[in-house]
C-alpha positions in Angstrom: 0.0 0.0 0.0 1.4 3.7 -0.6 2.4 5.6 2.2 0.5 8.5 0.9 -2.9 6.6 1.7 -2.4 6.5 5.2 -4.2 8.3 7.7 -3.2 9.4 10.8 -5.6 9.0 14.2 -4.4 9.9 17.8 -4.5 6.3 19.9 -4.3 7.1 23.4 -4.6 4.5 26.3 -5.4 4.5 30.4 -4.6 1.6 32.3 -4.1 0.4 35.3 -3.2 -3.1 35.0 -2.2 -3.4 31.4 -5.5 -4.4 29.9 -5.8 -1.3 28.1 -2.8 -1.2 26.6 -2.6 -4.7 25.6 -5.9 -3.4 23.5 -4.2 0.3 22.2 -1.3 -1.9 20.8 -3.4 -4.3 19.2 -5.5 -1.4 17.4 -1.8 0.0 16.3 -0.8 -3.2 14.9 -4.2 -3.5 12.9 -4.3 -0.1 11.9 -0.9 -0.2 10.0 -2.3 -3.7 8.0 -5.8 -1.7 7.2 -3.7 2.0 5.5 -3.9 3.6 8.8 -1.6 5.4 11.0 -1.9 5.2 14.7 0.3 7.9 16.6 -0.1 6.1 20.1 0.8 7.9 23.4 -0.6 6.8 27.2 -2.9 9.3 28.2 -0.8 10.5 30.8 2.2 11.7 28.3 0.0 14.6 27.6 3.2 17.0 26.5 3.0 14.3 23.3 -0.6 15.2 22.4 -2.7 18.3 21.9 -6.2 17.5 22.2 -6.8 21.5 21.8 -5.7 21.5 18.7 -5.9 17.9 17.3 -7.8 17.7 13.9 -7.9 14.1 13.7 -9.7 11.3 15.1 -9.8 10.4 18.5 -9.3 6.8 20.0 -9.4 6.1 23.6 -9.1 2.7 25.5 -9.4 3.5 28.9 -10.3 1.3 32.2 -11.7 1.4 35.3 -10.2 0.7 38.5 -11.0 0.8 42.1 -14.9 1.6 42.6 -15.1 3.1 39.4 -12.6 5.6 39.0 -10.1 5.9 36.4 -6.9 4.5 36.4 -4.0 6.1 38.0 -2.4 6.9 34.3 -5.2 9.1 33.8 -5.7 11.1 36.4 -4.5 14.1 35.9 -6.2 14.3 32.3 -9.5 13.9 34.1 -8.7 16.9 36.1 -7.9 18.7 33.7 -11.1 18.2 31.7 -13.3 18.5 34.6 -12.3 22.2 34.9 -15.1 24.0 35.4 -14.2 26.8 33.8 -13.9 25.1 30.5 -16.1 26.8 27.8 -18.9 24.1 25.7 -17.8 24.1 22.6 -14.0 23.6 23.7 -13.5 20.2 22.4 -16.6 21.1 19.7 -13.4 20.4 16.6 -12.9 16.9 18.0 -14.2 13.7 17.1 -13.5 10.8 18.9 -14.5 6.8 20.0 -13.7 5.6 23.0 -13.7 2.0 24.5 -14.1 1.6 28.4 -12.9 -1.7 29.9 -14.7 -2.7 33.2 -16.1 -5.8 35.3 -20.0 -5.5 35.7 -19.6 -7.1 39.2 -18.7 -3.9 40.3 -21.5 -1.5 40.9 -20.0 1.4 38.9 -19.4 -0.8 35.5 -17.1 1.0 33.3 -17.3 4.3 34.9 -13.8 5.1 34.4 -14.5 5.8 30.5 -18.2 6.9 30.9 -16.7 10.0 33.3 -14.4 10.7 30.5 -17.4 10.3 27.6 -19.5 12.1 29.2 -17.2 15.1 29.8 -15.9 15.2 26.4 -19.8 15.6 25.0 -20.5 18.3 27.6 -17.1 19.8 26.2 -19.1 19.3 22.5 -16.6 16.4 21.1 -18.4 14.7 18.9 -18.5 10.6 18.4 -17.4 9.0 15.3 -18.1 5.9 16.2 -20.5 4.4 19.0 -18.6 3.7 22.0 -18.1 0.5 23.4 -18.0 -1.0 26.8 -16.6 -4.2 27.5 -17.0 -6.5 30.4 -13.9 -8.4 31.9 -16.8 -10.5 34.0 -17.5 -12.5 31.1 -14.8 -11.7 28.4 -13.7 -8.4 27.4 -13.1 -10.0 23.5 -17.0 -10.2 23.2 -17.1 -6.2 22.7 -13.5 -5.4 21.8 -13.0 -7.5 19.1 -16.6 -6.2 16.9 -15.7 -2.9 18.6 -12.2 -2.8 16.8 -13.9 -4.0 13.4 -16.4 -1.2 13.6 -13.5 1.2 14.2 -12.2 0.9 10.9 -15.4 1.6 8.6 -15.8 4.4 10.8 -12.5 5.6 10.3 -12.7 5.2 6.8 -16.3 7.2 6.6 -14.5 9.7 8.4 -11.2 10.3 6.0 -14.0 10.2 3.2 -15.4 13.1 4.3 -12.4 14.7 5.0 -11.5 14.3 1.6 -14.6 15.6 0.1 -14.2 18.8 2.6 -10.3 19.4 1.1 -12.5 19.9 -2.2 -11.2 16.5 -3.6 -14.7 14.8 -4.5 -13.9 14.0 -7.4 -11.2 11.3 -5.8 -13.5 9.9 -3.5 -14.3 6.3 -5.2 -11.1 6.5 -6.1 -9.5 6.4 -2.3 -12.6 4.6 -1.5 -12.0 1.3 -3.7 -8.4 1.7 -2.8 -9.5 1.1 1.1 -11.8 -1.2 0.9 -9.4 -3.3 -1.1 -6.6 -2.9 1.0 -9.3 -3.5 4.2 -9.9 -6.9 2.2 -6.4 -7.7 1.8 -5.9 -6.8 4.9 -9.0 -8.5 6.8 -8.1 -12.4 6.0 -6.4 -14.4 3.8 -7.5 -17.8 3.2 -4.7 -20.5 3.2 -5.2 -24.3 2.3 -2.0 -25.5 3.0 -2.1 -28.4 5.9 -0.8 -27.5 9.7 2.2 -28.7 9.4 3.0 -26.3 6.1 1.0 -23.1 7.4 3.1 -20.9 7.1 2.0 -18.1 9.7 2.2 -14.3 8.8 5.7 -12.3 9.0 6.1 -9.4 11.3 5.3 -7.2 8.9 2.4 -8.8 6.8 -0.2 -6.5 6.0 -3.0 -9.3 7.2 -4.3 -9.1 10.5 -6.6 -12.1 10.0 -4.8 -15.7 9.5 -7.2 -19.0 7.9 -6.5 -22.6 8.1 -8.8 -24.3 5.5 -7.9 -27.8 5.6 -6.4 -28.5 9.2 -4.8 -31.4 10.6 -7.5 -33.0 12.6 -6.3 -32.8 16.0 -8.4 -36.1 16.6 -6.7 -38.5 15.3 -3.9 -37.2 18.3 -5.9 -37.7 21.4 -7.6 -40.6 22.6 -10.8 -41.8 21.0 -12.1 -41.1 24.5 -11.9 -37.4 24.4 -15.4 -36.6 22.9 -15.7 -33.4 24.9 -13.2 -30.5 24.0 -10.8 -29.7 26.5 -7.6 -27.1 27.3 -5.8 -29.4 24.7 -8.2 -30.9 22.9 -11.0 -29.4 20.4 -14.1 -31.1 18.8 -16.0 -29.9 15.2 -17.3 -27.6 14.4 -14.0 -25.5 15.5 -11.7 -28.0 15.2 -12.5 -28.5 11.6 -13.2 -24.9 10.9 -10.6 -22.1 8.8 -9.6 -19.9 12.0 -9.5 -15.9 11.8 -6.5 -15.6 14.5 -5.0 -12.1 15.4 -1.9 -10.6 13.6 1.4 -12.0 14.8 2.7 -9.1 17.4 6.3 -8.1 16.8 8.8 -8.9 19.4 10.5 -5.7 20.2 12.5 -6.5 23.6 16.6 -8.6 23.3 17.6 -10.2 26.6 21.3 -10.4 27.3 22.9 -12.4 29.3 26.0 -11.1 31.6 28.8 -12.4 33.1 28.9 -9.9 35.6 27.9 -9.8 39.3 26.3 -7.4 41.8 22.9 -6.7 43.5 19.4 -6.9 42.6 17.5 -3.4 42.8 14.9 -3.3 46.0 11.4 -4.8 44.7 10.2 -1.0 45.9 11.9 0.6 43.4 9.3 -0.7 40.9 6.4 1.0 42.7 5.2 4.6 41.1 2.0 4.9 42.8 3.7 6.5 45.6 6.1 6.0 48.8 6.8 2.5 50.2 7.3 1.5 53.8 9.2 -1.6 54.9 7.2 -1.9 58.4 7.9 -5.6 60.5 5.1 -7.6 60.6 4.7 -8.2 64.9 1.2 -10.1 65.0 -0.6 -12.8 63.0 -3.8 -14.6 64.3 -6.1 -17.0 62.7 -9.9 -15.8 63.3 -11.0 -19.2 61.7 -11.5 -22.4 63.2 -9.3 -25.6 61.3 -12.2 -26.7 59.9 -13.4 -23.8 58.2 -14.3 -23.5 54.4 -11.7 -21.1 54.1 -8.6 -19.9 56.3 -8.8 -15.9 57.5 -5.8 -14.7 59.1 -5.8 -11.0 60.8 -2.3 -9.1 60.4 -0.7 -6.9 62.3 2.1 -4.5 61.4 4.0 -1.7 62.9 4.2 1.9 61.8 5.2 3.7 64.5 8.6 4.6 63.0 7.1 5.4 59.7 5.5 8.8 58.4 2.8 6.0 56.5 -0.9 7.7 57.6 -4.2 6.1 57.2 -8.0 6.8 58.3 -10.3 3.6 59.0 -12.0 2.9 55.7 -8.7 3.5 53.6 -7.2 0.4 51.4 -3.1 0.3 51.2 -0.9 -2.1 48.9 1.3 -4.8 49.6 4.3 -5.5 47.8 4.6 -9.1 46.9 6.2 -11.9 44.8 5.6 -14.7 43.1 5.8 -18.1 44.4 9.2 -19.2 44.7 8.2 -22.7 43.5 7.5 -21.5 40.5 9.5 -19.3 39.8 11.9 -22.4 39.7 9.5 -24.5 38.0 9.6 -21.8 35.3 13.1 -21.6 34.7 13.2 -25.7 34.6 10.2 -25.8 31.6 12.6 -22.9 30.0 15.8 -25.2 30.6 17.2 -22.5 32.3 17.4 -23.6 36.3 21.5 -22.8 36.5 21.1 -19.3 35.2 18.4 -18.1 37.2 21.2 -16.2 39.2 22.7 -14.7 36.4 22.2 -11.1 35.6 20.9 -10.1 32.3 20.5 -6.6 30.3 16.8 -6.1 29.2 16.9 -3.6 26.1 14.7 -2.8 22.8 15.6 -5.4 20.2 17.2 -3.0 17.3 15.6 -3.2 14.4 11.8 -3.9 15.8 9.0 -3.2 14.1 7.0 -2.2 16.9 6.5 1.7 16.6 7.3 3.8 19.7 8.8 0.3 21.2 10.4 1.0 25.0 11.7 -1.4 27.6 8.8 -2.1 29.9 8.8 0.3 33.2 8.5 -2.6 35.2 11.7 -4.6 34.0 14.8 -2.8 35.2 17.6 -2.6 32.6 20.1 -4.6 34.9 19.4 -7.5 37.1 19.2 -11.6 37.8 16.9 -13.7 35.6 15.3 -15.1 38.7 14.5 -11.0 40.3 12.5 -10.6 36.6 10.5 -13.7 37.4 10.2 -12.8 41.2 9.2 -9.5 41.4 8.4 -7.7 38.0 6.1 -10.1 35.9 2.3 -11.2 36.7 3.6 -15.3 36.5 0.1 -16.1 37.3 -1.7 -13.8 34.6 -4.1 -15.1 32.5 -2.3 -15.3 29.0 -4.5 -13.0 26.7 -5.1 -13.8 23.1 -2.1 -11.8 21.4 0.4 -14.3 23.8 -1.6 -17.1 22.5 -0.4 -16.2 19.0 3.2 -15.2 19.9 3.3 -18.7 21.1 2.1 -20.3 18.6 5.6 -19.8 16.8 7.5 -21.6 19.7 5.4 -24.8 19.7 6.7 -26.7 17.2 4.2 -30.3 18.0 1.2 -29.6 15.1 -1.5 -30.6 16.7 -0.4 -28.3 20.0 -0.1 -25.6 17.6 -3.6 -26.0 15.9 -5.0 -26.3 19.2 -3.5 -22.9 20.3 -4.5 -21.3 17.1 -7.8 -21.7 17.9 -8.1 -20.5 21.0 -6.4 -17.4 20.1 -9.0 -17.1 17.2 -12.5 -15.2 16.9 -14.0 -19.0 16.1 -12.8 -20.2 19.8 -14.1 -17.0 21.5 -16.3 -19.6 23.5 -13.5 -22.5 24.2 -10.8 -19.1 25.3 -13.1 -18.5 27.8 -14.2 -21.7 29.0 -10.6 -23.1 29.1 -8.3 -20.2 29.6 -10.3 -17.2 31.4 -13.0 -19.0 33.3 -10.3 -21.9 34.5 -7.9 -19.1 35.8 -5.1 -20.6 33.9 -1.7 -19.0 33.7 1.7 -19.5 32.2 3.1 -22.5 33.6 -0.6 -24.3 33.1 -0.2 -23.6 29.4 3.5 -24.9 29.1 2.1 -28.2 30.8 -0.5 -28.3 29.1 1.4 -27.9 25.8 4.8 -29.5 26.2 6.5 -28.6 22.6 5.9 -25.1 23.8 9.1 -23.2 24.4 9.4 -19.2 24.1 11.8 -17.6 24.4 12.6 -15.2 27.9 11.9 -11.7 25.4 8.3 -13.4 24.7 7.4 -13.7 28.3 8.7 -9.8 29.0 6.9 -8.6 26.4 3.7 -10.7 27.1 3.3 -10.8 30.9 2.0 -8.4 32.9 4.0 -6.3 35.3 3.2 -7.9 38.9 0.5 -5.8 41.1 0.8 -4.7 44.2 -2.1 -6.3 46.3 -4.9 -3.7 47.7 -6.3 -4.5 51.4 -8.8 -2.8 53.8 -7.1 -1.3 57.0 -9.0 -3.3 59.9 -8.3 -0.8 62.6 -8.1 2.7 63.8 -4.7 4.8 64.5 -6.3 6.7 66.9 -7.4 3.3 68.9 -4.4 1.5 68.4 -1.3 4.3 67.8 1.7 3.4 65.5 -0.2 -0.2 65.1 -2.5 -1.1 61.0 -3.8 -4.8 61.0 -5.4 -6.3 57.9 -7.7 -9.1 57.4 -7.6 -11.6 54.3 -8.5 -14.7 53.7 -6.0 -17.7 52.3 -7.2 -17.7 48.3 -7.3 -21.1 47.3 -6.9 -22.8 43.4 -7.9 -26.2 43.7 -6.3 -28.7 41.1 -8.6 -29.2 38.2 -8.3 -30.6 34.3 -7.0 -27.2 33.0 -4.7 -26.9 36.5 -2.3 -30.0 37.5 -2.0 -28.6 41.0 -3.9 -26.5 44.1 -2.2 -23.1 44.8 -2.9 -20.4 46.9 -2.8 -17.0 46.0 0.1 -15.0 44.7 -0.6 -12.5 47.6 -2.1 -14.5 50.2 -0.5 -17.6 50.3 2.8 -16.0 50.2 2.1 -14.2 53.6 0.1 -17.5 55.4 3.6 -18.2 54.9 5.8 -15.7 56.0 3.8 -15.5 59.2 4.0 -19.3 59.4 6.0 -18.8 62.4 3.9 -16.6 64.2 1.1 -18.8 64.0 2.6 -21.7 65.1 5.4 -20.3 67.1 6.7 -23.8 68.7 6.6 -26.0 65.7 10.0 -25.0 64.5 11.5 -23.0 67.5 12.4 -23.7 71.2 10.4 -21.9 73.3 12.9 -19.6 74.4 13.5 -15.9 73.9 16.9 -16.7 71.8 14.2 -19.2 70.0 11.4 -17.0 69.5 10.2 -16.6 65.8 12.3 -14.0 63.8 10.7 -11.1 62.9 9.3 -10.3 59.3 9.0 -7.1 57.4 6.9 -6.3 54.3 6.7 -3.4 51.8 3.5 -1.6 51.7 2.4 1.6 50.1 -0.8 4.1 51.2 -4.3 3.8 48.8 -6.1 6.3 50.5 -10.1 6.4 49.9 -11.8 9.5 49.1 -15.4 8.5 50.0 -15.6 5.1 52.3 -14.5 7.1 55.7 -16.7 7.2 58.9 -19.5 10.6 58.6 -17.6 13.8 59.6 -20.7 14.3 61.9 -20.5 11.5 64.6 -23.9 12.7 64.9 -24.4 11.1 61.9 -26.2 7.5 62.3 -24.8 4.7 59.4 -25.5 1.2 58.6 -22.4 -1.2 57.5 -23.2 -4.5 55.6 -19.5 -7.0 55.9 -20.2 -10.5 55.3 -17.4 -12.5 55.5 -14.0 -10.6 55.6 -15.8 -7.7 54.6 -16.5 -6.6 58.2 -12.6 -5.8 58.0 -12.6 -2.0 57.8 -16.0 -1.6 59.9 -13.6 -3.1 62.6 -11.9 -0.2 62.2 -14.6 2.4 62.4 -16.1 1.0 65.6 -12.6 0.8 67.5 -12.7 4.8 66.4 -16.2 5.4 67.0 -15.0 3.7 70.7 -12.2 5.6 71.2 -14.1 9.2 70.0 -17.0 8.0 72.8 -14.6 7.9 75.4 -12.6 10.8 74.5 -15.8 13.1 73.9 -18.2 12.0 76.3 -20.6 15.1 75.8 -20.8 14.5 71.9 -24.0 13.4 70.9 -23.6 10.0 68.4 -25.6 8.9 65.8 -27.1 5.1 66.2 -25.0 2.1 64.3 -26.0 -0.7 63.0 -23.9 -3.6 61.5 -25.1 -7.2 59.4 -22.5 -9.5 59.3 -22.7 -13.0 57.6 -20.9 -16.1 57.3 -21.3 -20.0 57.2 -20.7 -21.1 60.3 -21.4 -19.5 64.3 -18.7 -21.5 65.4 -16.3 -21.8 62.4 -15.4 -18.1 60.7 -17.7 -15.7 63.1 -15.0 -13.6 62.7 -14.3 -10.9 65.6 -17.5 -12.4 67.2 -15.8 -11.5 70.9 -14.8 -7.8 69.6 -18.4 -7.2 68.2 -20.0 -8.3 71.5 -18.2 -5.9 73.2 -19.0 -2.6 71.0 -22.3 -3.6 71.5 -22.1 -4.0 75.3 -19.9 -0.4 75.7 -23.1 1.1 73.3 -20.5 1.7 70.3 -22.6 -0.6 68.0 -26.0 -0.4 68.6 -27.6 -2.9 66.2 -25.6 -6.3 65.5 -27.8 -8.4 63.3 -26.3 -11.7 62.1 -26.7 -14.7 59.9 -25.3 -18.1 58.9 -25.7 -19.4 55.5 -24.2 -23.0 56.7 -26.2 -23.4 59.7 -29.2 -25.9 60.1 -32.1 -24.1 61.6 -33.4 -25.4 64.9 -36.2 -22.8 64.8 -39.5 -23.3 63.8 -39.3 -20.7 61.2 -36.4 -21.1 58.7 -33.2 -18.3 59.9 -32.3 -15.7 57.0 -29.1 -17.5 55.4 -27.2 -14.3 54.2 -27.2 -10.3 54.7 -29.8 -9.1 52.0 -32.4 -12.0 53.8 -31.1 -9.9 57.3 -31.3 -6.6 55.8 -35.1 -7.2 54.4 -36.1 -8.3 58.0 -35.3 -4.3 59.2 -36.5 -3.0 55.7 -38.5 -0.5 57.8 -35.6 0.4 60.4 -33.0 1.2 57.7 -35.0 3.1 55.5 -35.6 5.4 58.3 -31.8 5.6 59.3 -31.2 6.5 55.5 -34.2 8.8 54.9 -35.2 10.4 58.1 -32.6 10.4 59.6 -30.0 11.0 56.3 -27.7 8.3 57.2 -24.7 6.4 55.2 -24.6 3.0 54.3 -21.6 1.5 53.7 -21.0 -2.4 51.9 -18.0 -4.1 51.6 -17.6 -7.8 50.3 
């Protein structure tokens, strides 16, 4: 295609944990194949944009994080919109589309991108094409994907138009048949060569779309058992179908190994969001009985030597790794176990066809193989569909290959999220899974996401317990299953069951002796405050809290500081609190049943209403299992609280 047939859009991403990105590169790769030109930029890097004076189309992928706010990346570009001194028309030369990612299991679904839609209207930005709102709860692909396909018409109409405003009418078919053939061209090619002879498109192949017509029949290699498609295995009509499958992603980073030695940069150096506290972890108690469903361990660290702040209600961020097994296990499958200690130089790969290519911020430039795996990549990630592809080329067994093919396609939409996103499987599942499946350490750099920092609810009050912040969490649990050889606990979780191992079970592996007493373990965590879910700056102020399960973890801390404001002002008036808590069992996971009773004895709590979903009813009328059943029982009581009486109602899950 001639260069002078491209058109240039502005491409600009906010993300929080890559998603969005992932998406904003994908549309960049398309858009070269389909005559377009995609100047890309993170929202944030708003010195590289103008959207003032931009006279070309718009594109924005942006997420949602949190309870609906926009990710950190994009931030300050939502301040700066939402001045409200900003004139009507001031965005009324821009047209734009914008795709919000978000999880409909949150209350505010995609409310990240809908704050910045809505702003740009009010701002009189007009849309080019409809926007789209896709839901990680049941497979962001299922809007993306026609989302991105509906992009390109509309950009096209757009151009058209543009050329017919330049005064250049008369060139309009012309440019027109040009684009749609090149959009052809560029759509899908069909290829009838047999699996082991596809050849699969170059880097710089102007298809996005790949078909297999005639492909092996991945049958005939698994047992005449398997009637019922698996990870690994496929049945018609997909495993006989031609596959659409996304354009191969260049490979942009070059890992070098070194023969030099030194020391690993501090895991905190990787965290942006702000400033990171090693504080010593001094308590760990299990508020669940053994026999409990699941395993809830309270946490308690100490601050007093830090500047780190918090109000009851606010989350913070823990700094954690990956599982040390494996990471090992990892660097076996790679057949590199005796260099995980070496250091290695991460740089862009010279030559790469990937436009605006950088090392990842996440990666430092200079460190061991085994820190990479450790600290900077999500191990554990659910492999999106672009990986799939990119590993497609380092599986050289044909039937693994066809298999991953498809479920990288748009004909195993349904199988990708049966086998991949709903089974929670990760990396090392895959490579298990699909043995002749070897990349290479720049695939997994460039394919993994960088590893988050886990948020947690603050459980208690500094004003109740000075220089003291416990947590609650409980012990996340994978059990084995077909897609998953083995259980495992969470990154997060399981990594600090174990660390306080010792603290839990103080005699198991020390004497019980002062010189024997278990060491003492420090963590790295950074503040998350919360704008909104903080105690009513009236105490006046009656509210109504709804934690079933660990989710009575920060209302834990708002009744140790409602306590500790009583007895400090004794001739405030208070407002009336109520609390429904839920679990299964009384005597299993009542979690801080002892604590409860006592706010309610000392008049802190006022109303402590309870339920057990587990729990065989000895009444003659059947109990209320969970909190809603609760919650409908004092309909009456909490309406008033909210509407008479203008209380808050806080929920946390």
């Amino acid at each position: 295609m001639c260069c002078d047939l491209k058109r240039r859009f502005l491409l600009l991403y906010a993300t929080q944990k890559g998603q969005a990105k992932a998406i904003a590169e994908e549309i960049c790769v398309q858009a070269g194949a389909r005559g377009f030109e995609a100047d890309m930029h993170c929202i944030s890097e708003m010195d590289k944009y103008n959207l003032e004076g931009e006279k070309d189309p718009v594109v924005i992928v942006i997420s949602t994080t949190g309870t609906g706010d926009p990710p950190d990346t994009a931030r300050k570009f939502v301040k700066k919109i939402q001045d409200k001194n900003l004139p009507p028309d001031h965005f009324a030369h821009l047209q734009y589309g914008l795709l919000g990612l978000g999880d409909s299991e949150y209350t505010l679904f995609c409310n990240g991108g809908k704050t910045v839609d809505r702003r740009l209207q009010e701002l009189g930005a007009q849309h080019f094409c409809d926007t789209g709102l896709a839901d990680d709860c049941v497979g962001l692909e299922l809007v993306v994907d026609p989302w991105i396909d509906g992009l390109w018409l509309a950009l096209k109409k757009v151009f058209l138009l543009q050329k017919e405003k330049e005064g250049m009418s008369n060139d309009v078919s012309a440019v027109s048949s040009t684009l749609s053939a090149a959009a052809c061209v560029g759509h899908e090619l069909n290829l009838s060569s047999e699996i082991q002879n596809l050849k699969l498109e170059d880097e710089g192949d102007a298809s996005s779309d790949v078909s297999s017509r005639k492909p092996v029949d991945i049958n005939l290699l698994a047992s005449s058992r398997d009637t019922e498609p698996s990870l690994v295995h496929s049945v018609p009509p997909i495993s006989q179908a031609a596959l659409n499958i996304p354009v191969l992603p260049p490979e942009y980073i070059e890992v070098q190994f070194q023969d030099t030695h030194g020391e690993n940069p501090h895991p905190s150096i990787l965290i942006s969001e702000g400033t990171t506290f090693e504080v010593p972890v001094t308590k760990a108690v299990q508020l669940t009985r053994e026999d409990a469903i699941k395993t809830a361990l309270l946490l308690e660290l100490d601050i007093a030597n830090t500047a780190f702040d918090y109000q009851p209600g606010d989350a913070f961020c823990v700094i954690c790794p990956n599982s040390v097994s494996e990471v090992e296990e990892l660097l076996h499958i790679l057949g590199l176990s005796e260099r995980g200690e070496c250091f290695v130089c991460v740089k862009v790969k010279e030559g790469t066809k990937k436009k605006g290519a950088s090392r990842p911020q996440h990666i430092p430039e200079r460190s061991t193989l085994k820190f990479i795996l450790t600290w900077c990549l999500e191990i554990r990630a659910i492999p999106k569909k672009a990986f799939l592809r990119a590993l497609v080329e380092y599986t050289s067994n044909a039937g693994e290959k066809r298999r991953l093919q498809e479920l990288c396609s748009r004909q195993g939409n349904s199988d990708y999220t049966r086998f991949i996103r709903e089974s929670n499987v990760c990396l090392l599942d895959l490579l298990h899974a699909f043995p002749s499946c070897k990349p290479s350490l720049n695939l997994l750099i460039e394919h993994l996401p960088k590893l988050q920092a886990r948020f947690y609810s603050v459980s208690s009050s500094n004003l109740y317990q000075p220089g003291k912040l416990s947590f609650v969490f409980n012990v996340v649990e994978f059990p084995a299953c077909p897609t998953r050889p083995v259980s495992r606990k969470g990154v997060c979780t399981g990594w600090l069951a174990e660390l306080v191992a010792p603290l839990l079970h103080p005699n198991k592996n020390t004497l019980n002796t002062k010189e024997g007493s278990p060491p003492t373990e420090e963590i790295s965590i950074f503040a998350r405050p919360n704008n909104t879910f903080h105690l009513p700056s009236d105490p006046s102020v009656p509210f109504v809290m709804v934690g079933p399960g660990t989710g009575i973890a920060p209302f834990i801390g708002f009744l140790q500081h409602r306590q500790k404001l009583r007895e400090e002002h004794t001739d405030w008036h208070f407002g009336e609190t109520w609390l429904f808590f839920g679990c299964r069992h009384h005597d299993r996971d009542y979690l801080f049943k002892d604590e409860l009773r006592c706010f309610l004895e000392n008049g802190t709590l006022t109303h402590l209403k309870v339920c057990f979903s587990r729990d065989s009813s000895t009444a003659e009328g059947a109990s209320p299992k969970y909190v809603q059943d609760v919650l409908r029982l004092y309909a009456k009581e909490v309406a008033r609280v909210l509407l008479k009486d203008s209380g808050y109602f806080y929920v946390c899950g």
